[in-house]
N, C-alpha and C positions, 0 to 999 in steps of 0.2 A: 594485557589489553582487554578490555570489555567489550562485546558484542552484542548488539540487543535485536533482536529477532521477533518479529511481531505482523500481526496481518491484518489491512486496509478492506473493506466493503462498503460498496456503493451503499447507499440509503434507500437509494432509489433504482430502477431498473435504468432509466436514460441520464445518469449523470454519468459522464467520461472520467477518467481519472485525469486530478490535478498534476500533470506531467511537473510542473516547476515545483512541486511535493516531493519531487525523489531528488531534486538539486539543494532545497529547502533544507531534507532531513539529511542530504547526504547518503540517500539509502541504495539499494539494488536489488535485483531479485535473489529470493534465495535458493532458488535451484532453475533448470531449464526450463521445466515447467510454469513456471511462477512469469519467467521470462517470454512464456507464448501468452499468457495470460494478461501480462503487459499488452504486448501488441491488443488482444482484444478491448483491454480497460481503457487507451486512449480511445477508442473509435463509440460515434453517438450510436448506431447500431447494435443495442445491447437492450430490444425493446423485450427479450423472449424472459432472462434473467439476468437477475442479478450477479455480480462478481467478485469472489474475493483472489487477493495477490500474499502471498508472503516475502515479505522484505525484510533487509538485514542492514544494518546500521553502525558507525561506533559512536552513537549518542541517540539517546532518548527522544522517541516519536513526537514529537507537538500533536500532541491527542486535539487540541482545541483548533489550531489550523489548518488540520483533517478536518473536524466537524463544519467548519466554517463553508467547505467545499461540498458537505451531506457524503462525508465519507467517514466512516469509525473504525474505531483502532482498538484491535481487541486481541490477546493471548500473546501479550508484551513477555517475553523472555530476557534473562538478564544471565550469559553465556562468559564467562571467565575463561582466557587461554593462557 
């Protein structure tokens, strides 16, 4: 089974994270942390910085339906179990 692991940043300080992005890619957070960082990424209250998430997947990020939201996908891991 293939695993791809990779992590999301705002573009911007006030854009929320595209929550129907993680039903989208099918993804989740990749640890507990990542998972309180969710909580903060949906909320517009993010005027101080910006945020990134790391999520896990068993398919390949849509790098371009991130962008579309001004959110990028960077340090794509590709994890064989």
């Amino acid at each position: 089974m293939t695993l791809y692991r990779f992590t999301v940043s705002a573009r911007l300080k006030h854009d929320p994270l595209p929550v129907d992005m993680l039903r989208y890619d099918s993804c989740w957070p990749a640890s507990g942390e990542d998972a309180n960082k969710l909580s903060d990424a949906v909320q517009i209250r993010r005027e101080v910085h910006p945020i990134s998430v790391t999520l896990c997947s068993h398919s390949k990020p849509t790098i371009a339906r991130w962008a579309s939201f001004l959110w990028s996908v960077t340090n794509i891991q590709t994890l064989r179990g």
